[in-house]
N, C-alpha and C positions, 0 to 999 in steps of 0.2 A: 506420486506426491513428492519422491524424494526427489528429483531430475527438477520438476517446478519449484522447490522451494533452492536447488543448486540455480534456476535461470532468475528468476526473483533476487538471489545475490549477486549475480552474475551481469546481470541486465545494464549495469552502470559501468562495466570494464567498457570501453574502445576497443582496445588493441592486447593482444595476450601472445606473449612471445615465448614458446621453451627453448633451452639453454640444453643441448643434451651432448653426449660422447660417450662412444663406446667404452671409453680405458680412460682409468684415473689417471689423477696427477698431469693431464695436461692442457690446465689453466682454466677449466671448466665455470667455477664460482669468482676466480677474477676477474672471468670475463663480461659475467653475472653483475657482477659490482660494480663493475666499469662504465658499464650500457646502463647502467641505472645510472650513475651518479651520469656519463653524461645526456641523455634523456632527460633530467633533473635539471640540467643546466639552462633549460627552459624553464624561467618562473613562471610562465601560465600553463605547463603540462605539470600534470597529477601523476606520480610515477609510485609503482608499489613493487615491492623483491620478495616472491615467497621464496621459502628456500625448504626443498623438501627431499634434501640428501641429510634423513632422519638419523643416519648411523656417525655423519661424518659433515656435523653441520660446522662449517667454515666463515659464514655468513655474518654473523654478530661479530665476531671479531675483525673482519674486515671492514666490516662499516663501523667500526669501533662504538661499536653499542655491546661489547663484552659486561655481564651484570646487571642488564637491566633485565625487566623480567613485563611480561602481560601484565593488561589491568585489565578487568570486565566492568560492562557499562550493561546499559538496559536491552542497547543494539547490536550488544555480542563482545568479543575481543575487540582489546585496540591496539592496531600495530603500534612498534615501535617508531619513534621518528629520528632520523637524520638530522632533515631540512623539513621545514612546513609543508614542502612539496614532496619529498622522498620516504615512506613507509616500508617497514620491514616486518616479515613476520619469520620466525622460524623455531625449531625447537629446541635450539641451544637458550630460547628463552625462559623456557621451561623446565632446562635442568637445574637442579640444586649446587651442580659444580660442573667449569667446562671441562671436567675430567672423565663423568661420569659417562659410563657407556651404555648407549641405547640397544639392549639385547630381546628385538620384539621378534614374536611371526610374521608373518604378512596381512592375516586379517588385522592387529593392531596397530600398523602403518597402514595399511590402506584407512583403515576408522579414522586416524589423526589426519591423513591426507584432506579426508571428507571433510572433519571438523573447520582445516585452514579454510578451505575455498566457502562455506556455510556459513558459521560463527564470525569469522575475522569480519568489523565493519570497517571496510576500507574507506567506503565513500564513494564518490563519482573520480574516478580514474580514467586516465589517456593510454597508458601504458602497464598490464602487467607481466614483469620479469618472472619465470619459473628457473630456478636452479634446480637441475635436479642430478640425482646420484649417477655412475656411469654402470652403464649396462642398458638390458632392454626386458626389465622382470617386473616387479609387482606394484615399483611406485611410478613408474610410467606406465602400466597399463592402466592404472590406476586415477591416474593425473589427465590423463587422456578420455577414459569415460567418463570422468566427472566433467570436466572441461566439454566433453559432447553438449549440455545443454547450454551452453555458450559458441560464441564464434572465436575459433583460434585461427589468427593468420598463418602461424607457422611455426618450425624450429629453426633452430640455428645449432649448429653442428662443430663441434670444435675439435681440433685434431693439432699434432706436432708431425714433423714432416716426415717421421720414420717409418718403414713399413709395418711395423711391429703396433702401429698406434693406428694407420691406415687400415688393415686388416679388421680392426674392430670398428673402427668408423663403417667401413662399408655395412657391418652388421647392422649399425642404429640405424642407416640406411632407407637398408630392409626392413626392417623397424617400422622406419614413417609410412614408408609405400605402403606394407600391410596393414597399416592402422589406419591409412589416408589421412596422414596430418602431415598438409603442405610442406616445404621446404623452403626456408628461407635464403639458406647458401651454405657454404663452409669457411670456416674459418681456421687459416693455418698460425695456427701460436707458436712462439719460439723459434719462427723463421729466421734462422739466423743470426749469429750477435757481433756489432759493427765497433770494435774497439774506440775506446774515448778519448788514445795517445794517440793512435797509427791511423785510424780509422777503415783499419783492414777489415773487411768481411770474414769472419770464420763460422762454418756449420756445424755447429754443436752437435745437433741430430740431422745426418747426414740422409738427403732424400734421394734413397735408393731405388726407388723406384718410380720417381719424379715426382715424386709429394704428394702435396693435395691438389695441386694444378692439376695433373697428369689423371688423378682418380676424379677429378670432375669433367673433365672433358668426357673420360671412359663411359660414365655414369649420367651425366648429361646435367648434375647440378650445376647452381652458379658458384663459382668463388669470391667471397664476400671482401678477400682481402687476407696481407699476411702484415704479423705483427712479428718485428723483432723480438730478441734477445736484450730485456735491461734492468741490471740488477736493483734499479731504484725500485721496479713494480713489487717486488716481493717487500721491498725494503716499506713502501709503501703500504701494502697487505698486512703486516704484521702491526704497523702504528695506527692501523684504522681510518687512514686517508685516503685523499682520492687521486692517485697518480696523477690524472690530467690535467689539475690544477698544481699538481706537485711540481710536478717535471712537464712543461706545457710546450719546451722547443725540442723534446725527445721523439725519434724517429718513432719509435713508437706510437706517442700520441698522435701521431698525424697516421697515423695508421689506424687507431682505433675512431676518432674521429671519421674518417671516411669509411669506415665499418659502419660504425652508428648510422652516417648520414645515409647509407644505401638498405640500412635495417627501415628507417624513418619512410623512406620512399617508398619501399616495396609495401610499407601498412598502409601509409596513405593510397596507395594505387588499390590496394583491395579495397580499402574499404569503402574506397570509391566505388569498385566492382559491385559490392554487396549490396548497396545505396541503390544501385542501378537497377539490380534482380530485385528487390524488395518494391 
């Protein structure tokens, strides 16, 4: 009963993308942000970000919806909105202060996990975004059997180019393959930062062991692309805007843009797939 009334909510998603990484801190929820707003940049796609890194939710303040809080209606939660076309849900929306520290078990986040993908009336959506915490324990196993009565295209994988961050990528990995949730590619963040006097390349996080190129190749995933080093994005993250529109001739953007576009393709090619088996 509970799996039918999760496909019954479910049944209006298209496309459902998670967002995962082994190891925090590298860029995991900006990335989040980013592939939402630009997915959003299409006025006729329906784009939704849940965001269910419950301990260390980033999410509301990056879409600069810091404040606002849920409403309930007859047809459940109503996400927050952006844009007409852009919906957020998360549980920074639920706290009393973004101070306030969410010290639950696992059965109490797995329960809230349920709640979002159930209760939240998104609507008829093209795209949904999962941010979720790093590692591979209870809100991804969690996000992942719920998600089972829905079709998930895939994750995307995000990593910085040092061994130290690659070593636990490879875990999430392992992760997907034993859980069988496709692979959409990897994404190398912080590739690099291209000074804005000299325009010298310098490697911040030095890839010692030939980055994420080098572990995709080993490993046989695709690499979705590598996004520089630019201090506008943080700069951006913190006022609640949307870098690409911010800083639109930054190497970056043209980086994340051709991410987006080969995220865009690879759903459209399944879902072509799935059309076909069906």
């Amino acid at each position: 009963a509970e799996a039918a009334e999760l496909r019954e909510r479910l049944r209006l998603v298209k496309h459902t993308v998670l967002v995962l990484s082994g190891k925090g801190g590298v860029g995991k929820s900006t990335f989040s942000a980013l592939l939402a707003h630009g997915l959003a940049a299409d006025e006729t796609k329906q784009v939704a970000l849940l965001d269910i890194d419950l301990c260390g939710p980033s999410i509301p303040k990056m879409m600069g919806l810091e404040g606002e809080q849920v409403h309930q209606s007859g047809s459940g939660w109503s996400p927050v909105y952006v844009e007409e076309n852009l919906g957020v849900m998360s549980v920074g929306f639920l706290l009393s202060s973004p101070d306030d520290a969410v010290i639950w078990r696992g059965p109490k986040k797995n329960g809230l996990i349920k709640q979002f993908l159930r209760d939240v009336d998104w609507g008829e959506i093209d795209y949904l975004i999962v941010d979720t915490p790093p590692g591979t324990s209870d809100e991804h196993l969690s996000i992942v059997q719920y998600l089972g009565a829905a079709y998930v295209d895939g994750a995307v994988i995000i990593t910085t180019p040092q061994e130290v961050s690659l070593q636990d990528v490879r875990k999430e990995i392992n992760f997907c393959h034993k859980v069988k949730l496709p692979i959409i590619g990897v994404v190398e963040n912080m590739s690099g930062f291209i000074c804005p006097k000299c325009k010298n390349e310098s490697q911040i996080f030095p890839p010692t062991t030939g980055g994420a190129e080098k572990m995709c190749q080993n490993l046989n995933v695709s690499l979705l692309g590598k996004v520089p080093l630019d201090p506008q994005i943080a700069k951006s993250c913190d006022n609640g805007q949307s870098f690409l529109s911010e800083a639109p001739e930054s190497p970056a953007t043209s980086s994340y843009r051709s991410i987006i576009q080969r995220i865009q393709e690879y759903c459209d090619q399944h879902h072509f797939q799935e059309e076909k088996i069906i």
